[in-house]
PQR file of N, CA, C, O and H, with PARSE charges and radii, in Angstrom:
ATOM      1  N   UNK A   1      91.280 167.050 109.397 -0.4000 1.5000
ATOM      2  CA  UNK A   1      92.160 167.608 108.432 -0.0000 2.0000
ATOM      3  C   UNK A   1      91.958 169.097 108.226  0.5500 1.7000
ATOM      4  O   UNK A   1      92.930 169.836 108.067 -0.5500 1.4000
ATOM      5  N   UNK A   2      90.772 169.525 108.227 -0.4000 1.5000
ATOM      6  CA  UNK A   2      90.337 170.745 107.636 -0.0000 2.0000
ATOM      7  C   UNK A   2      91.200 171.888 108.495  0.5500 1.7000
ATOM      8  O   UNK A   2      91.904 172.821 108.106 -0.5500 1.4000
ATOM      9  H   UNK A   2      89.983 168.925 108.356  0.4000 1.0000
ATOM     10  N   UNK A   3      90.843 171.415 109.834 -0.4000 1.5000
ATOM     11  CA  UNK A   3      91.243 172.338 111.339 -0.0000 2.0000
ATOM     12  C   UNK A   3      92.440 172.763 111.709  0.5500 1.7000
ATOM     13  O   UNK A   3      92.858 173.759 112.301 -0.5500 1.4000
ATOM     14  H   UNK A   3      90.272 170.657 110.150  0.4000 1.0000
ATOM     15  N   UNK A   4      93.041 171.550 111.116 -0.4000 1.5000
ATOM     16  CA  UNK A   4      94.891 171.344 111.622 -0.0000 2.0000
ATOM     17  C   UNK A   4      95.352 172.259 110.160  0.5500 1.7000
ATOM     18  O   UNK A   4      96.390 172.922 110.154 -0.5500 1.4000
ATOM     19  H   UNK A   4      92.701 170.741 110.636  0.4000 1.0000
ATOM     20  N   UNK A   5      94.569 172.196 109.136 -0.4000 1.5000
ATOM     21  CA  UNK A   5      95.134 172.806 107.544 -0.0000 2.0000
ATOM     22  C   UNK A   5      95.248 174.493 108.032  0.5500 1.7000
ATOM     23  O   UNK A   5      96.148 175.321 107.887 -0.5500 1.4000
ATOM     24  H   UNK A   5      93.727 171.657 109.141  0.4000 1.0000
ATOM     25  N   UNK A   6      93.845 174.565 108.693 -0.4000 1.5000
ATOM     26  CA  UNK A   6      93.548 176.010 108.764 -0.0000 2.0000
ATOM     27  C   UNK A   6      94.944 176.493 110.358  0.5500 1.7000
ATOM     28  O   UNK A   6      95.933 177.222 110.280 -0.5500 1.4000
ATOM     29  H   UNK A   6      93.114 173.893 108.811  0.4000 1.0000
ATOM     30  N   UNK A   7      94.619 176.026 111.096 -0.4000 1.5000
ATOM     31  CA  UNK A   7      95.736 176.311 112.155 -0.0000 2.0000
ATOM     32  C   UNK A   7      97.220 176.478 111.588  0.5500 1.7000
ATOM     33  O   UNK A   7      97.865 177.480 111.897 -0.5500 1.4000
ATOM     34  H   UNK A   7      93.816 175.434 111.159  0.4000 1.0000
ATOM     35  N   UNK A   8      97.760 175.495 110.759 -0.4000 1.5000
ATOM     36  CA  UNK A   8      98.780 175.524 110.207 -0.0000 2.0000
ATOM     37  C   UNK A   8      99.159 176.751 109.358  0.5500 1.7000
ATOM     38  O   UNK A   8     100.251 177.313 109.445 -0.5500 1.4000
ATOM     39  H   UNK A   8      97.237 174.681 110.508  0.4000 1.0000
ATOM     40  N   UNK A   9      98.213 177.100 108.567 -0.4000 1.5000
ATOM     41  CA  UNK A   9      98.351 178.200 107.800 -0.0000 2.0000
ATOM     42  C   UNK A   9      98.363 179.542 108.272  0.5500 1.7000
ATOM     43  O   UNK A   9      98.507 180.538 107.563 -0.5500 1.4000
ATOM     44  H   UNK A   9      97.326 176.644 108.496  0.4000 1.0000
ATOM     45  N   UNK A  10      98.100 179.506 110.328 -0.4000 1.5000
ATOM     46  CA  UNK A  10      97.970 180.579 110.791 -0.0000 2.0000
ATOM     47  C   UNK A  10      96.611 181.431 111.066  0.5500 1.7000
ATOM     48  O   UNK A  10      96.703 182.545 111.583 -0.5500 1.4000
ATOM     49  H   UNK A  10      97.983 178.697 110.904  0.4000 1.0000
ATOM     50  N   UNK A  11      95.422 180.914 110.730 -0.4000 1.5000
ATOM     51  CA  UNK A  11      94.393 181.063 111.122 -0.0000 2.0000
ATOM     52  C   UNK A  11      94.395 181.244 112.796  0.5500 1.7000
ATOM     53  O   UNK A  11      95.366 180.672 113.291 -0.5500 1.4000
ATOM     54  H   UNK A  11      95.347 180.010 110.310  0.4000 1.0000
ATOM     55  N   UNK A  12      93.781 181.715 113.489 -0.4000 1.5000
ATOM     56  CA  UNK A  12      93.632 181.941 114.811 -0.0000 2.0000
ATOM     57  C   UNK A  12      92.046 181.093 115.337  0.5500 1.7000
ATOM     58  O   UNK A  12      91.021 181.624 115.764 -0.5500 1.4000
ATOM     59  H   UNK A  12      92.992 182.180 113.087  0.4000 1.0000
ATOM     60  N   UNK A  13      92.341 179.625 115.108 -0.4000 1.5000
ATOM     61  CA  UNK A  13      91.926 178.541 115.753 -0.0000 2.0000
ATOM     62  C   UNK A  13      91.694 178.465 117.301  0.5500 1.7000
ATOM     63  O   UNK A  13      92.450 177.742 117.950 -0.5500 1.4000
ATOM     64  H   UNK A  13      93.174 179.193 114.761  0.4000 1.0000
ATOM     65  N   UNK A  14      90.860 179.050 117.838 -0.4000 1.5000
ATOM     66  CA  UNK A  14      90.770 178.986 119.255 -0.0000 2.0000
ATOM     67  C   UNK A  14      90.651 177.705 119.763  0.5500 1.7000
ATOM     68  O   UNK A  14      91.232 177.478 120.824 -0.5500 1.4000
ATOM     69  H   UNK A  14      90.245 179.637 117.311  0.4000 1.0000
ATOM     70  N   UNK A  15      89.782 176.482 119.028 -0.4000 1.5000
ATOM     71  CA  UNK A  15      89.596 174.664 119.851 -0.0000 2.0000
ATOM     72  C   UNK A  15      89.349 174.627 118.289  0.5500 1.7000
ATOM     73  O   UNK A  15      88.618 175.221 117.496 -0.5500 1.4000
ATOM     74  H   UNK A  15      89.310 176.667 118.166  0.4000 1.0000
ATOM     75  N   UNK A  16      90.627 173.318 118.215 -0.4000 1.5000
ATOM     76  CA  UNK A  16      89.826 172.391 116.924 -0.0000 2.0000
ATOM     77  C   UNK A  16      88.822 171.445 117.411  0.5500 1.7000
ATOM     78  O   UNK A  16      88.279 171.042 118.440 -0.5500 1.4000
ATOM     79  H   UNK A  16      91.221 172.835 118.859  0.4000 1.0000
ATOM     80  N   UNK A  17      88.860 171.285 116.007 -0.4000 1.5000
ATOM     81  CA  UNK A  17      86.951 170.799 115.607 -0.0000 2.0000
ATOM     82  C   UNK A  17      87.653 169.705 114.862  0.5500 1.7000
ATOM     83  O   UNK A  17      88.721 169.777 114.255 -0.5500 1.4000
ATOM     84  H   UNK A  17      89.301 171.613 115.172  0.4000 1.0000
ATOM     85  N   UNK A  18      86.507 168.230 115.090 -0.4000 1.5000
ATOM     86  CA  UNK A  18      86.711 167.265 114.219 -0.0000 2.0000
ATOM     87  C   UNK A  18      85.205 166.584 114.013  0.5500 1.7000
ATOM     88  O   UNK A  18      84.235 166.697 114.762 -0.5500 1.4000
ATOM     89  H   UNK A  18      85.638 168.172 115.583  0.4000 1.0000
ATOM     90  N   UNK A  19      85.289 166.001 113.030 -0.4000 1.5000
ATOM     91  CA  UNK A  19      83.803 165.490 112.575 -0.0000 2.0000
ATOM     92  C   UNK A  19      83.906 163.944 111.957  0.5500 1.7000
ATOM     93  O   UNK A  19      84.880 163.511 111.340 -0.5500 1.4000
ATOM     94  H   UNK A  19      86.077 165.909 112.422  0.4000 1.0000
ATOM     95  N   UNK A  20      82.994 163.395 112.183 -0.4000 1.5000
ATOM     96  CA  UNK A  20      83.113 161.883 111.617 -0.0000 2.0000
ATOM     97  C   UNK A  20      81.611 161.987 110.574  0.5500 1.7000
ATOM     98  O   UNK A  20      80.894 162.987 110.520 -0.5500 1.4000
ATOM     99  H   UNK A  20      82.203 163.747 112.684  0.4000 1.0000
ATOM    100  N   UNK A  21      81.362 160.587 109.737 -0.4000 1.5000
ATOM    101  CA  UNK A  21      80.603 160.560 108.618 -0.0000 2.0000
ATOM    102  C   UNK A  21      80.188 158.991 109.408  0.5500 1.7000
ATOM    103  O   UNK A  21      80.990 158.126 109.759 -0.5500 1.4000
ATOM    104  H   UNK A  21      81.945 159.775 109.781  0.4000 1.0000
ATOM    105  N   UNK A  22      78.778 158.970 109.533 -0.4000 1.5000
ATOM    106  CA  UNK A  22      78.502 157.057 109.789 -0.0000 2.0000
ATOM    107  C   UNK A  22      77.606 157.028 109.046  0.5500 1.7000
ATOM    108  O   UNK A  22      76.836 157.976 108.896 -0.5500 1.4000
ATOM    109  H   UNK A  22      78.126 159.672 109.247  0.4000 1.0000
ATOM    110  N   UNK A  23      77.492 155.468 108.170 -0.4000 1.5000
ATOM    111  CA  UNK A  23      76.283 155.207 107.576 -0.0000 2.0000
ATOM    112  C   UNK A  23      75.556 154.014 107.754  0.5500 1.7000
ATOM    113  O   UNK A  23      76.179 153.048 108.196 -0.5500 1.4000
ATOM    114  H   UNK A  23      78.118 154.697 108.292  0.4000 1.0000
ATOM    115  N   UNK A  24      74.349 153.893 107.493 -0.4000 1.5000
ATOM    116  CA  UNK A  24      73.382 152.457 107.720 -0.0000 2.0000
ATOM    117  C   UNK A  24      73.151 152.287 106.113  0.5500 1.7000
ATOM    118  O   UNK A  24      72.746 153.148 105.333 -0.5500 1.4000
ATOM    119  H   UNK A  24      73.844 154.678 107.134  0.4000 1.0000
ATOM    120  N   UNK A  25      73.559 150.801 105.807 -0.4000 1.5000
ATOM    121  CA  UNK A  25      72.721 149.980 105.031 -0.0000 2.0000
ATOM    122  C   UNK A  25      72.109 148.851 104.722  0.5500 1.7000
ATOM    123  O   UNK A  25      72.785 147.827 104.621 -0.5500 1.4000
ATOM    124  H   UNK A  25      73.888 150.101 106.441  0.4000 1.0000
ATOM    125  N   UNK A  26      70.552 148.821 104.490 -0.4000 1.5000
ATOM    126  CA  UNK A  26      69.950 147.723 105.012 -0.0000 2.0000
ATOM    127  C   UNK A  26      69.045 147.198 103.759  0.5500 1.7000
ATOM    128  O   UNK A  26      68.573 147.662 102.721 -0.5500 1.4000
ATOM    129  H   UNK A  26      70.003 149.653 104.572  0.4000 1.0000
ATOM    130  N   UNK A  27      69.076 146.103 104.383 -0.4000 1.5000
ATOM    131  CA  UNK A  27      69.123 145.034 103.088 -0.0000 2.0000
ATOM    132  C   UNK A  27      68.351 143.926 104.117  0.5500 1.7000
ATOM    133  O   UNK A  27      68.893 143.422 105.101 -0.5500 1.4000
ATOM    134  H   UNK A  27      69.459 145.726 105.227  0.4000 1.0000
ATOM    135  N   UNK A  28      66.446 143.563 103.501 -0.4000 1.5000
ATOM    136  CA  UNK A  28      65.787 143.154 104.333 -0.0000 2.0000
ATOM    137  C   UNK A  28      65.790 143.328 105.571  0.5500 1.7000
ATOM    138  O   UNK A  28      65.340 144.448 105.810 -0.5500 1.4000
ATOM    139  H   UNK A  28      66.006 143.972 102.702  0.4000 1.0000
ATOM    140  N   UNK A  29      66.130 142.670 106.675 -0.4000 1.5000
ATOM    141  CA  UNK A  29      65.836 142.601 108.458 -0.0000 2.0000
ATOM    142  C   UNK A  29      67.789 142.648 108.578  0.5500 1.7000
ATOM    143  O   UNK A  29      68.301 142.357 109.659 -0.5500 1.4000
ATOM    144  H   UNK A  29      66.495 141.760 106.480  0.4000 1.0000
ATOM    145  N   UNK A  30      68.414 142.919 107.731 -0.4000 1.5000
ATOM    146  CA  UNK A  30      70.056 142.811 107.980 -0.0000 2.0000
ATOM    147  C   UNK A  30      70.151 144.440 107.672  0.5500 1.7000
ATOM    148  O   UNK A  30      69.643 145.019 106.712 -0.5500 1.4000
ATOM    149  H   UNK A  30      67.998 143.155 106.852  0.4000 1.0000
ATOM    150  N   UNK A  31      71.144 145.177 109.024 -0.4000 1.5000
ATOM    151  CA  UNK A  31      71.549 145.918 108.555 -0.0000 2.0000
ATOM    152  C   UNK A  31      73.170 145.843 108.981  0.5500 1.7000
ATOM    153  O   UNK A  31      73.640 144.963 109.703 -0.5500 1.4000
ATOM    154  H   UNK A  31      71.556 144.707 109.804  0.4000 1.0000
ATOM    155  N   UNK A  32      74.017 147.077 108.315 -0.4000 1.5000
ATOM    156  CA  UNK A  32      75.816 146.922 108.529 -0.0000 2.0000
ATOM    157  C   UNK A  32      75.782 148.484 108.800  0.5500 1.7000
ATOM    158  O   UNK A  32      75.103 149.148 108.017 -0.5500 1.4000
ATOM    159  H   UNK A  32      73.636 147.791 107.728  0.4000 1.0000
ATOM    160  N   UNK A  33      76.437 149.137 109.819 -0.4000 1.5000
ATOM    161  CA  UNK A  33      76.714 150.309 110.088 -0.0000 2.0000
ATOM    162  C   UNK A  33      77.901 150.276 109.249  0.5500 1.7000
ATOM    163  O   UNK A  33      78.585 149.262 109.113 -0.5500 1.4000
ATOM    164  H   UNK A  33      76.988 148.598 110.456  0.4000 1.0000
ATOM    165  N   UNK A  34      78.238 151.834 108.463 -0.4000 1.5000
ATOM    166  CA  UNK A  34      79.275 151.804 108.271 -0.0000 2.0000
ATOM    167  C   UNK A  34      80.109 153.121 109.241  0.5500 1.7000
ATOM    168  O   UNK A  34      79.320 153.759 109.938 -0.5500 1.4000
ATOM    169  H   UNK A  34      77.682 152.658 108.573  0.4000 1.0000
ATOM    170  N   UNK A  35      81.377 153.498 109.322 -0.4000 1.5000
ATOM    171  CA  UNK A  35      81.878 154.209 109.848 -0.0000 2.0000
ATOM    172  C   UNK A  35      82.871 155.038 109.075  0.5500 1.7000
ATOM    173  O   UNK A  35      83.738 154.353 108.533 -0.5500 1.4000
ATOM    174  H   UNK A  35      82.018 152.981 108.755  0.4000 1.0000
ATOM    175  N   UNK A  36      82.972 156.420 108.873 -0.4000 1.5000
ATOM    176  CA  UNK A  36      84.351 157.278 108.412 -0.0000 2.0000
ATOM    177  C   UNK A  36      83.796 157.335 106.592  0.5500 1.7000
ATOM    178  O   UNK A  36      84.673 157.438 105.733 -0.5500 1.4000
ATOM    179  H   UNK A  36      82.268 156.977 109.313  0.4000 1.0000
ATOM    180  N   UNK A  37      82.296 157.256 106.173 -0.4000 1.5000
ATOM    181  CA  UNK A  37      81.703 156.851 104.644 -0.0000 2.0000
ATOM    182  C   UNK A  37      81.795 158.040 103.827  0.5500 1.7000
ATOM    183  O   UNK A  37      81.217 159.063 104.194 -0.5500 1.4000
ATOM    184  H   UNK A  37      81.584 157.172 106.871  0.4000 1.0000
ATOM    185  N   UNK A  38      82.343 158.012 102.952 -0.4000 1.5000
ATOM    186  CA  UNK A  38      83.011 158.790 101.413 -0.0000 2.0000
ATOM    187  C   UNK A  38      81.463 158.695 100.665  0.5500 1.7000
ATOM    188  O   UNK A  38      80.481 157.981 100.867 -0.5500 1.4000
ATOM    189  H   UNK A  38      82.812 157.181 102.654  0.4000 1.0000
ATOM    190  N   UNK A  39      81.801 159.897  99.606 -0.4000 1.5000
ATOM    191  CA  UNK A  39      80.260 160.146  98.829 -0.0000 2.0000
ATOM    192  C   UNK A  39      79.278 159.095  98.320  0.5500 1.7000
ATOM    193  O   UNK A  39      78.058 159.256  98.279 -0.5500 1.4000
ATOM    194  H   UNK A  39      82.599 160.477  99.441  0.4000 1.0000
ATOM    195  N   UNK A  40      79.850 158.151  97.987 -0.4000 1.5000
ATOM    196  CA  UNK A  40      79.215 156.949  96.851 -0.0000 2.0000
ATOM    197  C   UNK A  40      78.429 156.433  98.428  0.5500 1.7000
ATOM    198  O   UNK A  40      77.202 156.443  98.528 -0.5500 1.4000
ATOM    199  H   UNK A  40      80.841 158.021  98.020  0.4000 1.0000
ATOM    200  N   UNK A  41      79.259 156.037  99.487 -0.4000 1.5000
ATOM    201  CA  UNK A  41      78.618 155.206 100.316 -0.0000 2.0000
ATOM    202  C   UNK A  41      77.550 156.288 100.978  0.5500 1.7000
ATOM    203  O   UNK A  41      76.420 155.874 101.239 -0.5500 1.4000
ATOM    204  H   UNK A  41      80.255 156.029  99.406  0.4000 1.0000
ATOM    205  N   UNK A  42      77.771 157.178 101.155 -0.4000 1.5000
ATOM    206  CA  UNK A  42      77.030 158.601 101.901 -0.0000 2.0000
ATOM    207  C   UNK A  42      75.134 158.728 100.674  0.5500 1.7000
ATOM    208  O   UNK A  42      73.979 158.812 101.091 -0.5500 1.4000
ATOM    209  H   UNK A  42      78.688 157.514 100.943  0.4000 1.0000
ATOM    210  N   UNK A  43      75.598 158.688  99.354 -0.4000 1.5000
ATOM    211  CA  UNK A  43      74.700 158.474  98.725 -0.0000 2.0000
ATOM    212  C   UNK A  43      73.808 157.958  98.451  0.5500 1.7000
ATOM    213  O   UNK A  43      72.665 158.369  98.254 -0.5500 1.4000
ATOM    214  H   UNK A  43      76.537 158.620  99.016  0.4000 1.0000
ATOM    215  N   UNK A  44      74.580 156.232  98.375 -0.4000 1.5000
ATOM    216  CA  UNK A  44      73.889 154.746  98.265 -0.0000 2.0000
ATOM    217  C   UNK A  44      72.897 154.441  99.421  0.5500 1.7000
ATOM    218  O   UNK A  44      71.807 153.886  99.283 -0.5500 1.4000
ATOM    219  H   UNK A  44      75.509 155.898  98.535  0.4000 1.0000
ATOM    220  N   UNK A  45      73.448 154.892 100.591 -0.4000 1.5000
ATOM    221  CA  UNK A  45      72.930 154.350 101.791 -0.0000 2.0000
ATOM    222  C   UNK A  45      71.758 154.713 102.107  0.5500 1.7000
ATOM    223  O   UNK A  45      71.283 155.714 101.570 -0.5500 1.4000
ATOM    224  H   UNK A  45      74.333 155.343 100.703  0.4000 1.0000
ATOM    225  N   UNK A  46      70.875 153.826 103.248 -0.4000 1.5000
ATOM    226  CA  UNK A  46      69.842 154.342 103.581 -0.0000 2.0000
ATOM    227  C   UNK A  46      69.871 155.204 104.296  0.5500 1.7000
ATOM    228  O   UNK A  46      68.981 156.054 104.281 -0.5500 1.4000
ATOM    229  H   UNK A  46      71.260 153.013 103.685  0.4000 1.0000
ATOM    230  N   UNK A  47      71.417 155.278 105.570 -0.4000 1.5000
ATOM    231  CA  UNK A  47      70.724 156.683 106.318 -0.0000 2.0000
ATOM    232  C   UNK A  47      72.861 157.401 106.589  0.5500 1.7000
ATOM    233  O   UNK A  47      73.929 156.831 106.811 -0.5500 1.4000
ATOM    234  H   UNK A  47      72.140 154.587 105.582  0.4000 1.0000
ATOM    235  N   UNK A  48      72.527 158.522 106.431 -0.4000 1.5000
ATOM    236  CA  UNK A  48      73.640 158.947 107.061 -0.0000 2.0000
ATOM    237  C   UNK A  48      73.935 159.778 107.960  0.5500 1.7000
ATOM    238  O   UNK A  48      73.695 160.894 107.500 -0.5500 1.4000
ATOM    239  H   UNK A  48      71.659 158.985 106.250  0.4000 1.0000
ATOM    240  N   UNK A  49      74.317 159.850 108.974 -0.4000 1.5000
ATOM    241  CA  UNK A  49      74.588 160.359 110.210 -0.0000 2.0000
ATOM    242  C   UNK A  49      76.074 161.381 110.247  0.5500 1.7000
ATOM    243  O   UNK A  49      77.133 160.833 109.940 -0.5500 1.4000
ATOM    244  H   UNK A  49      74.511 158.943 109.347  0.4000 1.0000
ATOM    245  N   UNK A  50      76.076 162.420 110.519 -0.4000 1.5000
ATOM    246  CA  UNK A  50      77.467 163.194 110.332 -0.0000 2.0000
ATOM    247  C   UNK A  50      77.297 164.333 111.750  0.5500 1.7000
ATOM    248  O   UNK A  50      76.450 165.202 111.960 -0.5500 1.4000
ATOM    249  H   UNK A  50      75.216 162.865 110.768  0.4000 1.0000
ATOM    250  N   UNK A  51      78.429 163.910 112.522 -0.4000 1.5000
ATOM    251  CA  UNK A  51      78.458 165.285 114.009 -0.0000 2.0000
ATOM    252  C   UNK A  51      79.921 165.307 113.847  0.5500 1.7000
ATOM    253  O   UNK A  51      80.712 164.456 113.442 -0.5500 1.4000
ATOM    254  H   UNK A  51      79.117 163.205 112.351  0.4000 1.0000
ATOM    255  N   UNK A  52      80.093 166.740 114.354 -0.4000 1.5000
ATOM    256  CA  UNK A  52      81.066 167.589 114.750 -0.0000 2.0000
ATOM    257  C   UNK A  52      81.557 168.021 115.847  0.5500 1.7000
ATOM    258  O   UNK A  52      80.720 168.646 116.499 -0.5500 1.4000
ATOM    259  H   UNK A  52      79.451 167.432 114.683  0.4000 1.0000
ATOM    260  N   UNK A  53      82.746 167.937 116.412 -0.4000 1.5000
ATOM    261  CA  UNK A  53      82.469 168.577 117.951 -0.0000 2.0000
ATOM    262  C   UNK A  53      84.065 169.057 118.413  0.5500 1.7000
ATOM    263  O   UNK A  53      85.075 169.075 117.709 -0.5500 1.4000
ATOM    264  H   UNK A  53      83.426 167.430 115.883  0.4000 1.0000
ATOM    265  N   UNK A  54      83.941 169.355 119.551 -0.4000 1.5000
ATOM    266  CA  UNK A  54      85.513 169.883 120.161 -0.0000 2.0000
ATOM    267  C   UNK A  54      85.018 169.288 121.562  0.5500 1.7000
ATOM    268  O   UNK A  54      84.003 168.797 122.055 -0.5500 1.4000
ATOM    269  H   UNK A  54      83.121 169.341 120.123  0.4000 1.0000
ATOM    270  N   UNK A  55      86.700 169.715 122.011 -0.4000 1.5000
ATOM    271  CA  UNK A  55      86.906 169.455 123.994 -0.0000 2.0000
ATOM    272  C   UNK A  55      85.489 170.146 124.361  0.5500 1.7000
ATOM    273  O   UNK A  55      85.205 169.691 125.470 -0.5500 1.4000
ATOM    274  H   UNK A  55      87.525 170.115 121.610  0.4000 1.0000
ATOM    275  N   UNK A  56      84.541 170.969 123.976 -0.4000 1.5000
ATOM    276  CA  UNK A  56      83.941 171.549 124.568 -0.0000 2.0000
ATOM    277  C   UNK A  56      82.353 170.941 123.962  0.5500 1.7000
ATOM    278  O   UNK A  56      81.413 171.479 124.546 -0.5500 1.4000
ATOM    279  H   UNK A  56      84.772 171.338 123.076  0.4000 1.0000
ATOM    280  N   UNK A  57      82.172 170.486 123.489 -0.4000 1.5000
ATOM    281  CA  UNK A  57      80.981 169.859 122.704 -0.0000 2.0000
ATOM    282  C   UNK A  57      80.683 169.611 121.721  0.5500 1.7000
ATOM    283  O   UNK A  57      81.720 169.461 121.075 -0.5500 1.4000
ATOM    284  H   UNK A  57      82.936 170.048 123.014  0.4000 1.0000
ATOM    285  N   UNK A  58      79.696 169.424 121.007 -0.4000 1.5000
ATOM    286  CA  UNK A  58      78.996 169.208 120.034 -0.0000 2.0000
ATOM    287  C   UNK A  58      78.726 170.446 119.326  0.5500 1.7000
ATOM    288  O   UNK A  58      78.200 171.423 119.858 -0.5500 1.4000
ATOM    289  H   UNK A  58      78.853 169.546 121.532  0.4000 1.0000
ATOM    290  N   UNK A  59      79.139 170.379 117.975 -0.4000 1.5000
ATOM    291  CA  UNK A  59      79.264 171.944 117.415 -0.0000 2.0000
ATOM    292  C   UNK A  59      78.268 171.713 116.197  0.5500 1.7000
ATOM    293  O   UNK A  59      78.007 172.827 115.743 -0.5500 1.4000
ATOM    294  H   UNK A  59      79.566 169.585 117.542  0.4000 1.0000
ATOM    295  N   UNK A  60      77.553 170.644 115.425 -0.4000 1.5000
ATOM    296  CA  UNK A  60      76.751 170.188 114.558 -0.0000 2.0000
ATOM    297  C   UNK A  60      76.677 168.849 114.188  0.5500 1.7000
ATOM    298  O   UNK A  60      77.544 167.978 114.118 -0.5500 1.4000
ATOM    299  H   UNK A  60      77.766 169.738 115.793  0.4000 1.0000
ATOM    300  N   UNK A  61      75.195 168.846 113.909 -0.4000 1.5000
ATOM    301  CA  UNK A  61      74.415 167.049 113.548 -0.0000 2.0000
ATOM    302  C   UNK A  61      73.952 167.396 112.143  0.5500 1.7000
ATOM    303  O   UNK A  61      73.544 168.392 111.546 -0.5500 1.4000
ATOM    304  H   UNK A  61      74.491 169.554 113.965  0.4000 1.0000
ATOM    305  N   UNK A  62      74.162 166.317 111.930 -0.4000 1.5000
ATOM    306  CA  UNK A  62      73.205 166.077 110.471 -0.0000 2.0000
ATOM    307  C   UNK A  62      72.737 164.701 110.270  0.5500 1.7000
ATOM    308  O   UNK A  62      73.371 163.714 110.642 -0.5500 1.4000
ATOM    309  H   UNK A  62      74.493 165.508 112.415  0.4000 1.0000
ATOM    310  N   UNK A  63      71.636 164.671 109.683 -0.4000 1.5000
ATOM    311  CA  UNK A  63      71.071 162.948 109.652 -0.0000 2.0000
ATOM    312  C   UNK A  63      69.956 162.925 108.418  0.5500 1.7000
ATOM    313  O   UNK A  63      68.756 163.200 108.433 -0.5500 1.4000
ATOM    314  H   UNK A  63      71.122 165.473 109.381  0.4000 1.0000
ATOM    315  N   UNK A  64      70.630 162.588 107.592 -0.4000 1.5000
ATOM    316  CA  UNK A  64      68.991 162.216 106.383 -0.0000 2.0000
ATOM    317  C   UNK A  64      69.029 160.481 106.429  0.5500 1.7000
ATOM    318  O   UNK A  64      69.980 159.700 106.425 -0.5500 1.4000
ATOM    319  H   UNK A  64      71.604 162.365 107.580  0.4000 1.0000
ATOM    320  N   UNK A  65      67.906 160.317 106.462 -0.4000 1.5000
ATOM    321  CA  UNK A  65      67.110 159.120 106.623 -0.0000 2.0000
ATOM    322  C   UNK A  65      66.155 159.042 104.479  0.5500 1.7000
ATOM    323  O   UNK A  65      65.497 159.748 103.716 -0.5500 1.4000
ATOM    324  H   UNK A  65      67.134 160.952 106.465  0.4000 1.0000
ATOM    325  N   UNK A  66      66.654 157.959 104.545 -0.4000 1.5000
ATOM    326  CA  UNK A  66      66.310 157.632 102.980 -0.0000 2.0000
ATOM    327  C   UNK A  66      65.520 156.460 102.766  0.5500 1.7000
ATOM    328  O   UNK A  66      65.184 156.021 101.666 -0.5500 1.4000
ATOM    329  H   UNK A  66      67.188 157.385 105.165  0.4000 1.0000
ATOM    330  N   UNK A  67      65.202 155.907 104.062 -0.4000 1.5000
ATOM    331  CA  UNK A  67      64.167 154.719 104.198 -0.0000 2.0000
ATOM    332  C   UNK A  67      62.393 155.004 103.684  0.5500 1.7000
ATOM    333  O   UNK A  67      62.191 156.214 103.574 -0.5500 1.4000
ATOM    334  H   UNK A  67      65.474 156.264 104.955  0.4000 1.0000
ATOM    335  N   UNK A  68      61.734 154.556 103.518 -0.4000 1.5000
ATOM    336  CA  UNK A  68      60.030 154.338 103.816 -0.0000 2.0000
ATOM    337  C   UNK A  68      59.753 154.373 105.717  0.5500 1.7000
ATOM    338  O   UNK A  68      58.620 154.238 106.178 -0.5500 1.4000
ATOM    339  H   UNK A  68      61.897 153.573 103.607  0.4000 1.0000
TER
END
């Protein structure tokens, strides 16, 4: 959304960029990946995972781990 907002408005966008949000939450020896996770779940969770990238690569990672 951010990329296509800024292009639209005329920004000089050379490669859009898109980014996804994944999260883990685990509960005893069970865990559920989640995928595309909004603040509450980004918060709650034990771990969240967030990359960025274009046709050309990987442009940023992020990962906090909230386990023991």
């Amino acid at each position: 959304g951010g990329t296509l907002s800024l292009m639209d408005a005329g920004v000089p966008i050379t490669t859009p960029v898109a980014g996804i949000a994944m999260g883990l939450v685990k509960e005893g020896e069970r865990a559920v990946l989640l995928t595309d996770i909004l603040g509450m779940e980004d918060f709650l969770g034990d771990m969240d995972f967030k990359v960025a990238g274009s046709k050309k690569g990987v442009t940023a990672v992020q990962l906090d781990i909230k386990t023991d």
